[in-house]
C-alpha positions in Angstrom: -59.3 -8.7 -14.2 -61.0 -10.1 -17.1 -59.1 -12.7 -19.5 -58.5 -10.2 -22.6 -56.8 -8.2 -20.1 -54.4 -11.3 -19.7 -54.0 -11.7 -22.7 -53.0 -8.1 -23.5 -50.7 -7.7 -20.7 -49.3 -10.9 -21.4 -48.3 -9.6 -24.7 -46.8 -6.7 -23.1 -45.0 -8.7 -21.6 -43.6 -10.9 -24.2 -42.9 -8.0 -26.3 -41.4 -5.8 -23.8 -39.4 -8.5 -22.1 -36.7 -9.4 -24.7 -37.1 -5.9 -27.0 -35.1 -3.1 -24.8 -37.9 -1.3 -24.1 -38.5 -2.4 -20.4 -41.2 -4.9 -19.3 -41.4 -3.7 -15.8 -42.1 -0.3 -16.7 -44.8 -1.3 -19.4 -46.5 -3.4 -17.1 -46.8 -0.1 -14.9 -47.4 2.0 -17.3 -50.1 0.0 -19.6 -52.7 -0.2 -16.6 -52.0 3.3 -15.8 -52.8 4.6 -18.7 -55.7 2.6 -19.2 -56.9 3.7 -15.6 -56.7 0.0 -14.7 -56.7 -1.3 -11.4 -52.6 -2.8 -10.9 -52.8 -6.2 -11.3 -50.7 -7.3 -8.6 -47.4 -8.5 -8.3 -48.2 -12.4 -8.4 -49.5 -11.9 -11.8 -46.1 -9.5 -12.9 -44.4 -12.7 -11.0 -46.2 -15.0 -14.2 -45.6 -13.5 -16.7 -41.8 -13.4 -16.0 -42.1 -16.9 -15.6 -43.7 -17.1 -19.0 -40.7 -14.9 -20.5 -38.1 -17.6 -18.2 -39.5 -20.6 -19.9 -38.8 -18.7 -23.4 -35.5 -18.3 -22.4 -34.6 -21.4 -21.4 -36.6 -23.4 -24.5 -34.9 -21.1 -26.5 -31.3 -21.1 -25.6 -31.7 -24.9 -23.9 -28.9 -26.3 -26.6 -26.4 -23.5 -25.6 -27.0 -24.2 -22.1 -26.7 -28.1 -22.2 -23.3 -27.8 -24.2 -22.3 -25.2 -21.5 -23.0 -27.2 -18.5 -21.7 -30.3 -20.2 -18.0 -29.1 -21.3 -17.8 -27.2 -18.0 -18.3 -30.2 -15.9 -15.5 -32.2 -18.4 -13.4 -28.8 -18.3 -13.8 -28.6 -14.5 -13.1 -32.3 -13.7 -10.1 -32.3 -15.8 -8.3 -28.3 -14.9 -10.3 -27.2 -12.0 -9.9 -23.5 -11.6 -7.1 -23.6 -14.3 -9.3 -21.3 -16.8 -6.8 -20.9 -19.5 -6.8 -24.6 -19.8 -11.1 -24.1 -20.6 -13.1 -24.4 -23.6 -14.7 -21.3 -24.7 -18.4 -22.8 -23.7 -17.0 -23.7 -20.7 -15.5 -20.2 -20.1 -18.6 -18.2 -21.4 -20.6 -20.4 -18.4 -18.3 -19.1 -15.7 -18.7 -16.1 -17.3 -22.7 -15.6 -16.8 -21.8 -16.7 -13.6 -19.6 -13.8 -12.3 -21.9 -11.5 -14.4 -25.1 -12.7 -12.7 -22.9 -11.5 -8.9 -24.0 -7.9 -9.1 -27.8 -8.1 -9.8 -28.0 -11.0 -7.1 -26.2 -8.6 -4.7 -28.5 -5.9 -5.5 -31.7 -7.9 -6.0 -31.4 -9.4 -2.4 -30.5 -5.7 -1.1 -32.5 -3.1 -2.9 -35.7 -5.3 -4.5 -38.4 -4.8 -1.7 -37.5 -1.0 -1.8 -37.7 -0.6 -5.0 -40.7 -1.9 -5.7 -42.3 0.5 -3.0 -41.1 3.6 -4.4 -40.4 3.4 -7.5 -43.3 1.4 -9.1 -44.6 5.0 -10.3 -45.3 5.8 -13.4 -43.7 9.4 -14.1 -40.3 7.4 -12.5 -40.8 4.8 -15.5 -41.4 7.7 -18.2 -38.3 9.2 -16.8 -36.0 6.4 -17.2 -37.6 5.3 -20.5 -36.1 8.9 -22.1 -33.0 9.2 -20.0 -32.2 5.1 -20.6 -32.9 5.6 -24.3 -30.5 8.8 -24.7 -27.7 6.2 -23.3 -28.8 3.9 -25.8 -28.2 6.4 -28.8 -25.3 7.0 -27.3 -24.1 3.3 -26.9 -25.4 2.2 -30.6 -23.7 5.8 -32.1 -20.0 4.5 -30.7 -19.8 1.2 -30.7 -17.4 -0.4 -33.6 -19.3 -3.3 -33.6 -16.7 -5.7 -34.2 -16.1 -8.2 -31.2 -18.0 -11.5 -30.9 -19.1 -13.4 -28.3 -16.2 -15.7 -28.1 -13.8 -12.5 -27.3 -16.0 -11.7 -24.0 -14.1 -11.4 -21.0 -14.5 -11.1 -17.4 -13.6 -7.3 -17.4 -16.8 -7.2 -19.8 -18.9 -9.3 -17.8 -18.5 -7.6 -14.7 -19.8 -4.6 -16.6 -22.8 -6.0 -18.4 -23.3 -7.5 -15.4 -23.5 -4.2 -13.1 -25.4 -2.6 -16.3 -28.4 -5.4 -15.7 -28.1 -4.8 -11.8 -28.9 -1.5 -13.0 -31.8 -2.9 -14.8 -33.6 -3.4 -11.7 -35.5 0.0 -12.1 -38.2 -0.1 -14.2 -38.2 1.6 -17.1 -34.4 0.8 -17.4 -35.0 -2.4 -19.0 -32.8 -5.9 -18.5 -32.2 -6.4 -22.7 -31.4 -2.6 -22.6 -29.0 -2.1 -20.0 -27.0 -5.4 -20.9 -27.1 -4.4 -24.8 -26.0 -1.3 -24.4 -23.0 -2.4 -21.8 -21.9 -4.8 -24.5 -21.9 -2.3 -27.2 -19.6 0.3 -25.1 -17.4 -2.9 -25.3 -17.5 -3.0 -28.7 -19.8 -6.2 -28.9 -21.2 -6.5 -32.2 -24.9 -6.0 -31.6 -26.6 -9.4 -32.1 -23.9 -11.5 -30.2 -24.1 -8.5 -27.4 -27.9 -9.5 -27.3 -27.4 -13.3 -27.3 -24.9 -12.7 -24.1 -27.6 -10.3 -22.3 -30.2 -13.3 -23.2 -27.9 -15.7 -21.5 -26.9 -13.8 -18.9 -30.7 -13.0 -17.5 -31.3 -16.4 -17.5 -30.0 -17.1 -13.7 -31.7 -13.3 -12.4 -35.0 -14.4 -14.1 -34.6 -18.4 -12.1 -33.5 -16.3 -9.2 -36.2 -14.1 -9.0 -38.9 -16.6 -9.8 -37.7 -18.6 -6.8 -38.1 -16.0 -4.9 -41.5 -14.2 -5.5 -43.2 -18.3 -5.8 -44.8 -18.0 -2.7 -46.8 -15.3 -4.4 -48.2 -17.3 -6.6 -49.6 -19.7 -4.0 -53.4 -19.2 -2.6 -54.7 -18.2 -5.9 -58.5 -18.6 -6.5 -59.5 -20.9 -9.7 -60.3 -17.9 -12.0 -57.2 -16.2 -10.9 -55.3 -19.1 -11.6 -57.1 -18.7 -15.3 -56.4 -15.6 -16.2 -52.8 -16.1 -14.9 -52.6 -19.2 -17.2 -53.6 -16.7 -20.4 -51.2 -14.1 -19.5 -48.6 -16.7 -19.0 -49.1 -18.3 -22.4 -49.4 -15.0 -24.6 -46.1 -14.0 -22.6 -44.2 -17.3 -23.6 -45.7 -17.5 -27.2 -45.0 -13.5 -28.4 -41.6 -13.7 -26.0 -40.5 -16.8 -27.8 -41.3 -14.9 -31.7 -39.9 -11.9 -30.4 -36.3 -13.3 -29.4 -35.9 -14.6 -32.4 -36.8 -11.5 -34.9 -34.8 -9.5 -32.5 -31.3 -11.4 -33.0 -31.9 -11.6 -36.7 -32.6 -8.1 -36.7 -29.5 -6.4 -34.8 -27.2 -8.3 -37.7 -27.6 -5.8 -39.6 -29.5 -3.0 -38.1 -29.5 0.0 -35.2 -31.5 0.5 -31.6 -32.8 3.6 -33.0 -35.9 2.5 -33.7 -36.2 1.3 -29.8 -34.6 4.6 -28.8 -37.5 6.6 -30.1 -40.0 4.6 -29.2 -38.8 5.0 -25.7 -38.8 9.0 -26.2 -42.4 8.4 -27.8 -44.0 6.3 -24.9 -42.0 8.8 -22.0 -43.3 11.7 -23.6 -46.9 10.1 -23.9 -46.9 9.1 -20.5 -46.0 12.4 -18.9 -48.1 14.1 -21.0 -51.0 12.2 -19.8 -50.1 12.7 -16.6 -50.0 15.9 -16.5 -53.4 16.2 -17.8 -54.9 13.8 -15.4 -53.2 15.8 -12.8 -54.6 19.2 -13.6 
């Protein structure tokens, strides 16, 4: 791999990461259509971290007054909830929605990423994830904020990024779209999905690290690049995004999702005949 294509997937990366578009599925795609050779899954592993160290620089004052109430909260009620502040709350909250992707991550991650890494699977879940999407962003009465979340809700976004876990799904996706069948209004339902990947992106870097280890100096490099234009566009891209779905619709997303599935097949049809 040469260092501008670091840099480019990198970017990929840190654009596909945080819009709901689906990293994974880019980063399988992209080389694909490129004819690229795949560029292995300790690079993949980071450029998540790149995207992790986004999230936690970006959302680092939400998470310090989280931990800090919910240790005062916790010393002082225990497991009397009621009795919680609402940052203290919303952390148990990512907690119990982080359960199902944990659950299925340990399970299901080895299989799936040795057959369904294809790219006419990603194409397929790119157009069939985006008609959900229309559907989700069509209903929704965009009314509820963050502070009404509740564990019924984030047991379901939290099943919705388990779901995630296929590529071409897409994490921001999936956990968008769950909040706005509750009704979420669209930049809060965001913010919670950004919150809420936080402990699946720490959890999975843990445990694809030792992929990262016996890496030659030019690897190392190029692995440095990619990890730097996937913090720098991820960190630029989080922010546009929540100012963004204030006011505005996923149906830009949605058809770019049709666009890109419809690309891809296309292409790979042709390459197949």
């Amino acid at each position: 791999m040469d260092f501008l294509r670091a840099a480019i997937l990198g970017i990929v990366q840190g654009l596909a990461e945080f819009l709901p578009i689906s990293s994974s599925g880019h980063l399988i795609l992209v080389p694909a259509l490129f004819g690229w050779e795949d560029q292995g899954l300790a690079f993949d592993v980071g450029l998540h971290c790149g995207t992790l160290v986004v999230l936690l620089v970006y959302f680092w004052r939400d998470w310090v007054r989280m931990f800090g109430t919910g240790l005062r909260d916790f010393s002082r009620h225990q497991f009397r909830f009621r009795e919680h502040s609402q940052d203290s709350r919303m952390l148990w909250l990512i907690a119990f929605g982080s359960i199902p992707a944990a659950v299925v991550g340990l399970l299901f991650n080895d299989w799936i990423e040795e057959h369904v890494r294809q790219p006419w699977v990603v194409a397929i879940t790119l157009a069939a994830f985006g008609a959900v999407m229309l559907v989700a962003d069509r209903r929704t009465r965009n009314r509820r904020t963050m502070g009404s979340i509740s564990i019924v809700d984030a047991a379901f976004i939290g099943v919705a990024q388990a779901m995630a876990l296929v590529p071409g799904v897409s994490r921001s996706g999936a956990t968008l779209c769950a909040g706005l069948f509750r009704d979420i209004r669209r930049d809060d339902a965001a913010r919670f999905a950004f919150l809420l990947g936080t402990p699946a992106f720490v959890g999975a870097a843990a445990l694809t690290a030792k992929d990262l280890t016996g890496l030659s100096g030019r690897e190392g490099l190029e692995l440095g690049i990619g990890f730097l234009c996937s913090a720098t566009v991820g960190f630029a891209v989080i922010h546009l995004l929540l100012r963004y779905l204030r006011t505005r619709t996923l149906l830009p997303f949605v058809l770019y999702r049709f666009a890109v599935a419809a690309l891809a097949l296309t292409i790979g049809g042709i390459r197949v005949i």
